[in-house]
PyMOL Python script that loads the backbone (N, CA, C, O; Angstrom):
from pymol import cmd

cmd.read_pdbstr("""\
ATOM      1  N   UNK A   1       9.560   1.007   9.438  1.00  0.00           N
ATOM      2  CA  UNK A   1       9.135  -0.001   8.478  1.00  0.00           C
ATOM      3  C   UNK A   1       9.918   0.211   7.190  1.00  0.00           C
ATOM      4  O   UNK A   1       9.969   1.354   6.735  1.00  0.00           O
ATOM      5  N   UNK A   2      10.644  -0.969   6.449  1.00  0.00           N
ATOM      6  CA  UNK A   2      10.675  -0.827   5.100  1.00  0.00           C
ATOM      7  C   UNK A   2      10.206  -1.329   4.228  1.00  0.00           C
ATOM      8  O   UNK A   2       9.129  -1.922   4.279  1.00  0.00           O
ATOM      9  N   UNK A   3      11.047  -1.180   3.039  1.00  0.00           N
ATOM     10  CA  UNK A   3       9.782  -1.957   2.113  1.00  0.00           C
ATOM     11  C   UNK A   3       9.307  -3.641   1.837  1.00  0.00           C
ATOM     12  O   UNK A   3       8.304  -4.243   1.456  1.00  0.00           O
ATOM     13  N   UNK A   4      11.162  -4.061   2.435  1.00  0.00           N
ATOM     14  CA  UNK A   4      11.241  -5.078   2.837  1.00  0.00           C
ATOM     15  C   UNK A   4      10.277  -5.847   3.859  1.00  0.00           C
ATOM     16  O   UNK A   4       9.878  -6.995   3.664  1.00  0.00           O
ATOM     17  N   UNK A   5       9.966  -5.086   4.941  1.00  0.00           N
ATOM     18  CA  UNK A   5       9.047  -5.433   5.866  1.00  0.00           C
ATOM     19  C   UNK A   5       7.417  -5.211   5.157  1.00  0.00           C
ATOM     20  O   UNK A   5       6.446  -5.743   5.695  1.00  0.00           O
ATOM     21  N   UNK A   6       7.323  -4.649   4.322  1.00  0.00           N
ATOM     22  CA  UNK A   6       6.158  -4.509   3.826  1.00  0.00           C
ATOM     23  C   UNK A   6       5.378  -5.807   3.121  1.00  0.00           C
ATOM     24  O   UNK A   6       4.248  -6.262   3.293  1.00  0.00           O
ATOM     25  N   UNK A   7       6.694  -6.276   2.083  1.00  0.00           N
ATOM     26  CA  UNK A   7       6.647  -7.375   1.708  1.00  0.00           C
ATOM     27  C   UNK A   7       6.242  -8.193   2.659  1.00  0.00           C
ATOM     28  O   UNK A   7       5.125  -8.709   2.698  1.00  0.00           O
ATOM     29  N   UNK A   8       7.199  -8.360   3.531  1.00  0.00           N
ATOM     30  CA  UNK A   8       7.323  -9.600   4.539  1.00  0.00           C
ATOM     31  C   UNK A   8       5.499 -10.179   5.150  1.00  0.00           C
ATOM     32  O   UNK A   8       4.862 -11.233   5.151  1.00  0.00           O
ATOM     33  N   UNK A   9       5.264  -8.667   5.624  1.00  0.00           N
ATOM     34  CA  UNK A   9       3.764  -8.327   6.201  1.00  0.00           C
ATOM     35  C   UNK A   9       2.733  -9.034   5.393  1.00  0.00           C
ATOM     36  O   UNK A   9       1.848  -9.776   5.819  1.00  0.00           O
ATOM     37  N   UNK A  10       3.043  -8.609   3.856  1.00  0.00           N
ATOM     38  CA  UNK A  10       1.892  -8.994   3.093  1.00  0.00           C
ATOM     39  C   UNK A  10       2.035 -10.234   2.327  1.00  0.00           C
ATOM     40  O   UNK A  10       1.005 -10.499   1.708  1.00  0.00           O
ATOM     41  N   UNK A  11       3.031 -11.118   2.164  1.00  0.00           N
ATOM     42  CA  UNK A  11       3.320 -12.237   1.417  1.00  0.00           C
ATOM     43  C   UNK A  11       2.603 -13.440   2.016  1.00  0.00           C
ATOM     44  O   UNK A  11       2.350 -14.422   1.318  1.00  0.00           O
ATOM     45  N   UNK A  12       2.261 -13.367   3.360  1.00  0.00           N
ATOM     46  CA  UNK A  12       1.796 -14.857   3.316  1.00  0.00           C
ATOM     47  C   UNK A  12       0.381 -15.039   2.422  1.00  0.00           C
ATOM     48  O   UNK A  12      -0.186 -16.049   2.005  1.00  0.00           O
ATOM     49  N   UNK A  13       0.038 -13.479   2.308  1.00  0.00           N
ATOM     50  CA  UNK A  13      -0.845 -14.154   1.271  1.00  0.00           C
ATOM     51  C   UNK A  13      -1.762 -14.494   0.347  1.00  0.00           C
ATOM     52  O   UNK A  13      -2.959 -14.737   0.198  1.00  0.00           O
ATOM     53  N   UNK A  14      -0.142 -14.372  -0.540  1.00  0.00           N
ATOM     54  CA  UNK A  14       0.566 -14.578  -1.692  1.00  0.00           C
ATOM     55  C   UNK A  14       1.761 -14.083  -2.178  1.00  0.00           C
ATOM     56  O   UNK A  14       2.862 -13.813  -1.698  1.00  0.00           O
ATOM     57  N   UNK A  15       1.164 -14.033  -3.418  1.00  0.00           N
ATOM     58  CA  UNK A  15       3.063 -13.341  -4.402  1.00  0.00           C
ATOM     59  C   UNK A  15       2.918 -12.047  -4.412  1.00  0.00           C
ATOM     60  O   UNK A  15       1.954 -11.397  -4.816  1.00  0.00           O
ATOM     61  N   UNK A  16       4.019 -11.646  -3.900  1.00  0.00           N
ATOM     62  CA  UNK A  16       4.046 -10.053  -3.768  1.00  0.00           C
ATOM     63  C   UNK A  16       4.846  -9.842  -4.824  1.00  0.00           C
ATOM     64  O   UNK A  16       5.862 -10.537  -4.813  1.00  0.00           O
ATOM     65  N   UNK A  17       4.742  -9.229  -5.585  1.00  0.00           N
ATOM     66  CA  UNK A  17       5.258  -8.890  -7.008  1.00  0.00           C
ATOM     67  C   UNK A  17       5.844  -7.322  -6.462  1.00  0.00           C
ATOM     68  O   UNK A  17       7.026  -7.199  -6.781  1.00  0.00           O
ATOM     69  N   UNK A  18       5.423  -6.383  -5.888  1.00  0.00           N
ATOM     70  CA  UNK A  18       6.062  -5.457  -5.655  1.00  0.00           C
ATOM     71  C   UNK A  18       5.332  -4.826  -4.333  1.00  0.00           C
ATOM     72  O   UNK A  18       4.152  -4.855  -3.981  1.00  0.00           O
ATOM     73  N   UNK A  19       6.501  -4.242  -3.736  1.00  0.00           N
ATOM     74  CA  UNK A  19       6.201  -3.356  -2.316  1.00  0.00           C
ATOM     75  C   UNK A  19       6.439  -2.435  -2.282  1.00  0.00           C
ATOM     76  O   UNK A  19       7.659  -2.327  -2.412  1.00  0.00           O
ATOM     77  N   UNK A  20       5.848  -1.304  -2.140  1.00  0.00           N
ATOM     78  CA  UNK A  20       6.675   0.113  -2.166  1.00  0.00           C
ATOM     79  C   UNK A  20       6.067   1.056  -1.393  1.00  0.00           C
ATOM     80  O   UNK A  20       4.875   1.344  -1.498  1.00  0.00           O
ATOM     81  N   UNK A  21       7.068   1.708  -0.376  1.00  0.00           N
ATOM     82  CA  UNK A  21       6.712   2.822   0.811  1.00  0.00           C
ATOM     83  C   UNK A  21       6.550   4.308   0.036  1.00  0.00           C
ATOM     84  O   UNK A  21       7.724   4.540  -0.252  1.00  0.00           O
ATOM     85  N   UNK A  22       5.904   5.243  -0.376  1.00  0.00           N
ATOM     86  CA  UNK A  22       5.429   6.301  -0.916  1.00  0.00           C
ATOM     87  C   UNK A  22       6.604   7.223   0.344  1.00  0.00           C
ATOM     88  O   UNK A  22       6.322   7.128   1.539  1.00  0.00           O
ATOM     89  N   UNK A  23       7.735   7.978  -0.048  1.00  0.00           N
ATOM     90  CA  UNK A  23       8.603   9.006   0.539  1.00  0.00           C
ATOM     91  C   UNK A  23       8.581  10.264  -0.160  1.00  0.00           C
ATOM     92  O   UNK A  23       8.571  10.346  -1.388  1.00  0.00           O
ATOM     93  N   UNK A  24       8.572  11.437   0.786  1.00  0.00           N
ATOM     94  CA  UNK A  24       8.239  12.640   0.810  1.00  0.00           C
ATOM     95  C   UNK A  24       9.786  13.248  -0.276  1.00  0.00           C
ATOM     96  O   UNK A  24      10.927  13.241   0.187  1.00  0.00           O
ATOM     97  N   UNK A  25       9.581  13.540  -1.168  1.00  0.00           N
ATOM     98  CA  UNK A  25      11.036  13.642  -2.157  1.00  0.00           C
ATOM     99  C   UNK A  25      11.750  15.042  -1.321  1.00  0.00           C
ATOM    100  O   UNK A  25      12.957  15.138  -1.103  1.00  0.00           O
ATOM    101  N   UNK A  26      10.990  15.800  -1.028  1.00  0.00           N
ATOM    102  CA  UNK A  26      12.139  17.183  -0.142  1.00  0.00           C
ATOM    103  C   UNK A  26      12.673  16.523   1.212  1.00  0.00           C
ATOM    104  O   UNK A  26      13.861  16.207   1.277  1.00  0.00           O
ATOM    105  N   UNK A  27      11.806  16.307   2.308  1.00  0.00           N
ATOM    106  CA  UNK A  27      12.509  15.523   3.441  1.00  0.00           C
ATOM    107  C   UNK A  27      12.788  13.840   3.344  1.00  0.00           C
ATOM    108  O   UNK A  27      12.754  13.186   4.386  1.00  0.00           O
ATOM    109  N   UNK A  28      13.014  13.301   2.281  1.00  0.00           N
ATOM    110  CA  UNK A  28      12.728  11.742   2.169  1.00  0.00           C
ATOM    111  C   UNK A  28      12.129  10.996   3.090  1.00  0.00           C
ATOM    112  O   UNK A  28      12.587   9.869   3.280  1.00  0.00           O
ATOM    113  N   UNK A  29      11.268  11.334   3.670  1.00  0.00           N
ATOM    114  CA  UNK A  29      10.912  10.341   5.407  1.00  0.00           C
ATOM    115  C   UNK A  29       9.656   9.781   4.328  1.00  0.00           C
ATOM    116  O   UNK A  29       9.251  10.363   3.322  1.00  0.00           O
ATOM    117  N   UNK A  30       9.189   8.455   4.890  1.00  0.00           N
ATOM    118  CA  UNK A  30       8.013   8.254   4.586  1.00  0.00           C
ATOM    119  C   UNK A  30       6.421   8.917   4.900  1.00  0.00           C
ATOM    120  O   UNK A  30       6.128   9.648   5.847  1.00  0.00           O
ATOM    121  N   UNK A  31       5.582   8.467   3.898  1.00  0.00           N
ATOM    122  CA  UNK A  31       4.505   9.629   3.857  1.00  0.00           C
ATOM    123  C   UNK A  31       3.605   9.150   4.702  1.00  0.00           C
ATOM    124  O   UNK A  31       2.798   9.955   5.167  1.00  0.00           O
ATOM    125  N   UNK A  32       3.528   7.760   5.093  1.00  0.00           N
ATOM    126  CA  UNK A  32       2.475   7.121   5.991  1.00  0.00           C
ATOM    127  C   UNK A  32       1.562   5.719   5.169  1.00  0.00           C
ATOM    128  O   UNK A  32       0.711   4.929   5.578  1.00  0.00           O
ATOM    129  N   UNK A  33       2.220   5.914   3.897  1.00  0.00           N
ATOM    130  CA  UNK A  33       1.540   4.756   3.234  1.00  0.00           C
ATOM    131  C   UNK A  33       2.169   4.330   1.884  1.00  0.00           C
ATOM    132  O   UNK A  33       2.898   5.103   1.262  1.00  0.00           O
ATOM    133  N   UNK A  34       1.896   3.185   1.479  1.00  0.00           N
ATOM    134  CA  UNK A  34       2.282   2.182   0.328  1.00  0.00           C
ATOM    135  C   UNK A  34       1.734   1.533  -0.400  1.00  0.00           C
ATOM    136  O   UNK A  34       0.543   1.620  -0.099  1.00  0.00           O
ATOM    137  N   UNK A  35       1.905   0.643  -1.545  1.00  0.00           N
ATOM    138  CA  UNK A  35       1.205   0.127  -2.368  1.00  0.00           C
ATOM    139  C   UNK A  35       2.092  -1.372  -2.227  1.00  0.00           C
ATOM    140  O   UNK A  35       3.300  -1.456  -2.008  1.00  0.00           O
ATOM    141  N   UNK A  36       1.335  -2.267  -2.378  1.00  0.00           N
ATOM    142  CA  UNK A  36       1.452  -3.962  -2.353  1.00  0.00           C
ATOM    143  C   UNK A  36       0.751  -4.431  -3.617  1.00  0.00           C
ATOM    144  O   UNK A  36      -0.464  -4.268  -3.720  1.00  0.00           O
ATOM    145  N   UNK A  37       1.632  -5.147  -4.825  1.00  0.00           N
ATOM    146  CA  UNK A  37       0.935  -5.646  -5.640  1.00  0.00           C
ATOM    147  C   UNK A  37       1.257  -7.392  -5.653  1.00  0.00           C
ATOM    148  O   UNK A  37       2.376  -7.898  -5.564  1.00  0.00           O
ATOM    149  N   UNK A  38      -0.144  -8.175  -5.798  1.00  0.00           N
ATOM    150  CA  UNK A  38      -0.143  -9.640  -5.703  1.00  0.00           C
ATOM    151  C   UNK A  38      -0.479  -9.937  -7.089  1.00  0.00           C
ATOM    152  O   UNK A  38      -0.946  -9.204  -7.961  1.00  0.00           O
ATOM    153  N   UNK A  39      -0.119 -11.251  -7.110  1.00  0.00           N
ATOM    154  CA  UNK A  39       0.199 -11.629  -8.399  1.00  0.00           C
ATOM    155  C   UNK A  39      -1.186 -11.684  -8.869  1.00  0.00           C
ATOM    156  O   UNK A  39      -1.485 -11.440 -10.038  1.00  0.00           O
ATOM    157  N   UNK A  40      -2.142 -12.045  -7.848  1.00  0.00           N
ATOM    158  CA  UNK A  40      -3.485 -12.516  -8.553  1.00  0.00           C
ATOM    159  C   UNK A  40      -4.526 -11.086  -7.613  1.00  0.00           C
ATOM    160  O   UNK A  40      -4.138 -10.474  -6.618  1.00  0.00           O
ATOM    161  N   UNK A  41      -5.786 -10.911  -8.301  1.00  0.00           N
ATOM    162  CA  UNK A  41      -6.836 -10.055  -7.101  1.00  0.00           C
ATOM    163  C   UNK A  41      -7.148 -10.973  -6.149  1.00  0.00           C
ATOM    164  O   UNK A  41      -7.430 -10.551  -5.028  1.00  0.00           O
ATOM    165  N   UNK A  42      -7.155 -12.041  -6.345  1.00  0.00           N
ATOM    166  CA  UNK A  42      -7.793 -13.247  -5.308  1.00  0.00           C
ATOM    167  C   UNK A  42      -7.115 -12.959  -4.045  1.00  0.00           C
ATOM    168  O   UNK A  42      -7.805 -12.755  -3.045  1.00  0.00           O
ATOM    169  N   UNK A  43      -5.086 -12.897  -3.943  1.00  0.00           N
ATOM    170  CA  UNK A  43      -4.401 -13.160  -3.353  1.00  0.00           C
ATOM    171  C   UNK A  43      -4.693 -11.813  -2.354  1.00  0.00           C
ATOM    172  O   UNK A  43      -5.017 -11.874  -1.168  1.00  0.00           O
ATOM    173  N   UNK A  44      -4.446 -10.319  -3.332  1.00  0.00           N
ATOM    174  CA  UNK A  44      -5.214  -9.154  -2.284  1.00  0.00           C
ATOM    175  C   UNK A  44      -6.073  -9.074  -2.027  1.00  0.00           C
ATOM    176  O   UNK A  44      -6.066  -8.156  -1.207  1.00  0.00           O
ATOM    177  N   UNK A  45      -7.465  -9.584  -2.185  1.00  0.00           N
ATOM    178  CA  UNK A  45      -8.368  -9.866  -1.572  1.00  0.00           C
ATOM    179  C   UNK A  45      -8.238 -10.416   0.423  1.00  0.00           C
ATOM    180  O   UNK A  45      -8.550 -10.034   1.551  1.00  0.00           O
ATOM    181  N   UNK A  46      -7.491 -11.633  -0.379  1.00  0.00           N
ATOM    182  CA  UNK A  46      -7.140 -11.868   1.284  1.00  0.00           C
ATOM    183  C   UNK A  46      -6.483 -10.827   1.951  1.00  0.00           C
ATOM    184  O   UNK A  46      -7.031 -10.385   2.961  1.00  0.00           O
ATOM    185  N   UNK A  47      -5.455 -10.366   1.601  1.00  0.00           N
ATOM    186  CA  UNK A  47      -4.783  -9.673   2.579  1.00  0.00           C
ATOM    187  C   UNK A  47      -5.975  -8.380   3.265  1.00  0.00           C
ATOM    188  O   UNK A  47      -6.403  -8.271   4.414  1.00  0.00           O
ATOM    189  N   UNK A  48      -6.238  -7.580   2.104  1.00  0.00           N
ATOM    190  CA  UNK A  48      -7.327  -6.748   2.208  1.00  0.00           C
ATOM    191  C   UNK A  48      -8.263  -7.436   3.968  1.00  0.00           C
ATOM    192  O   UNK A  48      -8.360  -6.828   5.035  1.00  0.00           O
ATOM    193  N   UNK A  49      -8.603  -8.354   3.737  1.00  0.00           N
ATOM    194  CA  UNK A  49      -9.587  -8.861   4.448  1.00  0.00           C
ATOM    195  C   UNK A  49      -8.742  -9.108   5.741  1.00  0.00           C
ATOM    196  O   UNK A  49      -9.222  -8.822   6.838  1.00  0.00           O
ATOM    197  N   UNK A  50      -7.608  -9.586   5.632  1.00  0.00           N
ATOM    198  CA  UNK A  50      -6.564 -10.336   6.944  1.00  0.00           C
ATOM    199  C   UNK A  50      -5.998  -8.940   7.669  1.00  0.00           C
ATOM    200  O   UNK A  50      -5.629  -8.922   8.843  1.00  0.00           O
ATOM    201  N   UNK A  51      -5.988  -7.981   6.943  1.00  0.00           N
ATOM    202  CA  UNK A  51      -5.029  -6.500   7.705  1.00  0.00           C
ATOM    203  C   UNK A  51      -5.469  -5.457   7.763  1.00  0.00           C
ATOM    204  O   UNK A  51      -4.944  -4.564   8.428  1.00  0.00           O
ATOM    205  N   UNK A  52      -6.850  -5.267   6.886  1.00  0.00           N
ATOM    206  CA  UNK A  52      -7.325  -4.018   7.363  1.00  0.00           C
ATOM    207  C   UNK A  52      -7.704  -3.623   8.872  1.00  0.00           C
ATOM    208  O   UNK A  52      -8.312  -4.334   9.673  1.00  0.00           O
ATOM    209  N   UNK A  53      -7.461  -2.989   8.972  1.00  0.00           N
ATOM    210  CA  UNK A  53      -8.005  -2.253  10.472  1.00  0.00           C
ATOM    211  C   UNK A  53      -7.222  -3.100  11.916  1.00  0.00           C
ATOM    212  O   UNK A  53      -7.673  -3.354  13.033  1.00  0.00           O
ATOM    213  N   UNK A  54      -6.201  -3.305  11.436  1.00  0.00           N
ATOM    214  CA  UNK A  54      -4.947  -3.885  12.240  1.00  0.00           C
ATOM    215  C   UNK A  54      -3.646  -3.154  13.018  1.00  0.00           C
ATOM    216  O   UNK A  54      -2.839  -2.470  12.389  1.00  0.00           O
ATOM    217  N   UNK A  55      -3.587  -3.294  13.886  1.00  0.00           N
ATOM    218  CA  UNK A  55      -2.631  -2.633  14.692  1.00  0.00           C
ATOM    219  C   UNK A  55      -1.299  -3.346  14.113  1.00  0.00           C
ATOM    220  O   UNK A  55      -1.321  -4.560  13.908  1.00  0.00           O
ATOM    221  N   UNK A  56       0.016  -2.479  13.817  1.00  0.00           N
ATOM    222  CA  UNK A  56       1.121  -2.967  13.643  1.00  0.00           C
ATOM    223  C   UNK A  56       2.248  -2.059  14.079  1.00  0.00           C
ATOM    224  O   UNK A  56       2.235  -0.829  14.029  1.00  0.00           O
ATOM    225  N   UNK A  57       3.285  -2.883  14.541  1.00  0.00           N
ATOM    226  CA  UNK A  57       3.794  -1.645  15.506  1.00  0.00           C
ATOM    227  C   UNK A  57       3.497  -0.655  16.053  1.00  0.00           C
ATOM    228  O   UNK A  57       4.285   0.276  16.214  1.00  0.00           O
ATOM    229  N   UNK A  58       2.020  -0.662  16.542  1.00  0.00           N
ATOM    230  CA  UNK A  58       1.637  -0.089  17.199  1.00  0.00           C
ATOM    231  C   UNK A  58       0.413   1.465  16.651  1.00  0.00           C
ATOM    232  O   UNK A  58      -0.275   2.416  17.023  1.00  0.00           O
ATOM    233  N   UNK A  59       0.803   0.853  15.796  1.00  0.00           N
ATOM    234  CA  UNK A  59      -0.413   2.076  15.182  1.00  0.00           C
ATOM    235  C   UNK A  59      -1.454   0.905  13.708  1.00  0.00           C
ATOM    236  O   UNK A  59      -1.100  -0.028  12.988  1.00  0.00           O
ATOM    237  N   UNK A  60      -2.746   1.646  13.894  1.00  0.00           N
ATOM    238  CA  UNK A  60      -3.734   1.390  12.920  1.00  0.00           C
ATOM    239  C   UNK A  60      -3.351   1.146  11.792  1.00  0.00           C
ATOM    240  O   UNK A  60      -3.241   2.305  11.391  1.00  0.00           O
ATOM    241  N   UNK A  61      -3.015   0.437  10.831  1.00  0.00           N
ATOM    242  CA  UNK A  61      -3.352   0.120   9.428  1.00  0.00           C
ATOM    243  C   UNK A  61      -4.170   0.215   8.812  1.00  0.00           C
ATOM    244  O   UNK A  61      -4.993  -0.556   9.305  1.00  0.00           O
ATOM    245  N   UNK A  62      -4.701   0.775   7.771  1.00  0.00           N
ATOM    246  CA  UNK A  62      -6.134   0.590   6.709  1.00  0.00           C
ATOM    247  C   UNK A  62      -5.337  -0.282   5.416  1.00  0.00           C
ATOM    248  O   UNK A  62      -4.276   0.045   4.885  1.00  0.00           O
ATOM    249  N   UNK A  63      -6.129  -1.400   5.114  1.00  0.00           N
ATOM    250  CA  UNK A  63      -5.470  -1.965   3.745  1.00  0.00           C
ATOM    251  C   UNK A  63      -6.772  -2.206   2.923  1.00  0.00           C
ATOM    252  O   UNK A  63      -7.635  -3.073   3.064  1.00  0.00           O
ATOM    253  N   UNK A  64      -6.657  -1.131   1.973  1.00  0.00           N
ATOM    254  CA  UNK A  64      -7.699  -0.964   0.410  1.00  0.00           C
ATOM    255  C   UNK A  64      -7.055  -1.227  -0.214  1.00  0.00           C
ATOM    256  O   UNK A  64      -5.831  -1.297  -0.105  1.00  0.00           O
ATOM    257  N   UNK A  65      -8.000  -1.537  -1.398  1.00  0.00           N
ATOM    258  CA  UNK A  65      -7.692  -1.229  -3.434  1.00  0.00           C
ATOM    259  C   UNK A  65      -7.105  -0.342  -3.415  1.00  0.00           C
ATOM    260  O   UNK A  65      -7.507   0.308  -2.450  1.00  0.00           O
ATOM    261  N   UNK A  66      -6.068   0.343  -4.067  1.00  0.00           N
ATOM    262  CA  UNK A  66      -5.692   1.650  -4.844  1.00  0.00           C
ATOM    263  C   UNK A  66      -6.846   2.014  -5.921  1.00  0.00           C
ATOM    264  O   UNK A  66      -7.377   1.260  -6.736  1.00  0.00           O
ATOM    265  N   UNK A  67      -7.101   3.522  -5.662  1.00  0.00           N
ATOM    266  CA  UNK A  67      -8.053   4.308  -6.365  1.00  0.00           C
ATOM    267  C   UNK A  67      -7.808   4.795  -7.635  1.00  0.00           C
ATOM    268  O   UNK A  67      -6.797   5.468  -7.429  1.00  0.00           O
ATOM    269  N   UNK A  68      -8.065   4.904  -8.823  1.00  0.00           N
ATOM    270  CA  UNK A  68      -7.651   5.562  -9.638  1.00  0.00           C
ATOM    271  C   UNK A  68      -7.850   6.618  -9.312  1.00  0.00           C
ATOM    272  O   UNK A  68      -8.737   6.743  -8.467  1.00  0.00           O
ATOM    273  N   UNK A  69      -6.921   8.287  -9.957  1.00  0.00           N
ATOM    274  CA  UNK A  69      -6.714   9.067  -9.700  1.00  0.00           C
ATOM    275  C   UNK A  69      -7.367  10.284 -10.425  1.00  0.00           C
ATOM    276  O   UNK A  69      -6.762  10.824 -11.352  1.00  0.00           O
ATOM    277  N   UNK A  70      -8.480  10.685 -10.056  1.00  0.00           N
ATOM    278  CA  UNK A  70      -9.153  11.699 -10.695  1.00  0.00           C
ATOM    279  C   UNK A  70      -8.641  12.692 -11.248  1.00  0.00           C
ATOM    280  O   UNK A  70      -7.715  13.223 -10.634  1.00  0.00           O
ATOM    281  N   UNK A  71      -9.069  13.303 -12.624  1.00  0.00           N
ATOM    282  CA  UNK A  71      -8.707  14.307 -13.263  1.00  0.00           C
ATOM    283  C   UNK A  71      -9.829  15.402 -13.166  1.00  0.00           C
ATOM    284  O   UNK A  71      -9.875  16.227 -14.079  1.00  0.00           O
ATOM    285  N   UNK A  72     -10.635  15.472 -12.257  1.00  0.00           N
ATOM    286  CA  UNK A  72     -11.525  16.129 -11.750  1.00  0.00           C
ATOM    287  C   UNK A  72     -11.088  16.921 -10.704  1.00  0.00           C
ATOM    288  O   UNK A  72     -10.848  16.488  -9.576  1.00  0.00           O
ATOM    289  N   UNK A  73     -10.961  18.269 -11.115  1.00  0.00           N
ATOM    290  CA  UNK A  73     -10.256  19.753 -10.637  1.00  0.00           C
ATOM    291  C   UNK A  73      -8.840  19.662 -11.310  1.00  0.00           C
ATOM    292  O   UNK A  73      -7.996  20.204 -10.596  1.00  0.00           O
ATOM    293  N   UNK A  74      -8.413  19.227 -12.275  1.00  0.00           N
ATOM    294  CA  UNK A  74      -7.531  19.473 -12.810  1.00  0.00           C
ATOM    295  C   UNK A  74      -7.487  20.518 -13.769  1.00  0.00           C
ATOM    296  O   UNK A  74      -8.034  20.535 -14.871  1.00  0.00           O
ATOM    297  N   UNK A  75      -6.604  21.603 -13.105  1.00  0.00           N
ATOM    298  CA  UNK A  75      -6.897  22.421 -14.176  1.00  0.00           C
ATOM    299  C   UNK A  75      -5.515  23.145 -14.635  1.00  0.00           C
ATOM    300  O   UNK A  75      -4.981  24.212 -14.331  1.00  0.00           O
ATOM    301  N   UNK A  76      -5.266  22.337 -15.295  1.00  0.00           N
ATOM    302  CA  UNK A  76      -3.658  22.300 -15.568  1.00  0.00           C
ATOM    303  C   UNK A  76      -3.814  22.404 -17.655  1.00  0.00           C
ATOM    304  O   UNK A  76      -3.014  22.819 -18.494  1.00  0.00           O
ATOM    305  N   UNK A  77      -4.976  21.910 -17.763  1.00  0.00           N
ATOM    306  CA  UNK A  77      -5.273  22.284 -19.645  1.00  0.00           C
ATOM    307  C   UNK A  77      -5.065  21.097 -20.350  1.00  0.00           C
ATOM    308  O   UNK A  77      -5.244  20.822 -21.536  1.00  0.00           O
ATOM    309  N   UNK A  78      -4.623  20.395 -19.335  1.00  0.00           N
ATOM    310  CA  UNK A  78      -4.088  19.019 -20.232  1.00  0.00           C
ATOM    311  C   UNK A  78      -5.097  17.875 -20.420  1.00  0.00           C
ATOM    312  O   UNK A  78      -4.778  16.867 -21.050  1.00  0.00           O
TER     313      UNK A  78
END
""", "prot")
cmd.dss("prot")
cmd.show_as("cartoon", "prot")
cmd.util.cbc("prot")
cmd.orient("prot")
């Protein structure tokens, strides 16, 4: 899959404003997942609803919200 195809997957629907495959920076392979942003929540809504729990090339898909990212166990001081 690229990111191109990611797009492709998720545009019908709507505006995909950006697609991006999450790659492992030491082996560059992909990590198993990505982020899709639509122009409107309405538009990911649908998709959300049209692809979660969907087989694509042959393996399972999950399509959620992105989570914000807890600073809970951070213990870095910052």
């Amino acid at each position: 899959m690229t990111e191109n195809d990611l797009k492709n997957m998720f545009s019908p629907f709507g505006v995909v404003r950006d697609a991006r495959l999450i790659v492992d920076p030491n082996t560059r392979r992909h990590k198993g997942f990505g982020f899709v942003t639509f122009e409107t929540e309405i538009e990911a809504q649908k998709a959300v609803k049209a692809l979660d729990a969907r087989i694509v090339k042959g393996r399972m898909i999950f399509v959620e919200f992105a989570k914000a990212r807890s600073v809970e166990g951070d213990h870095s001081g910052k």
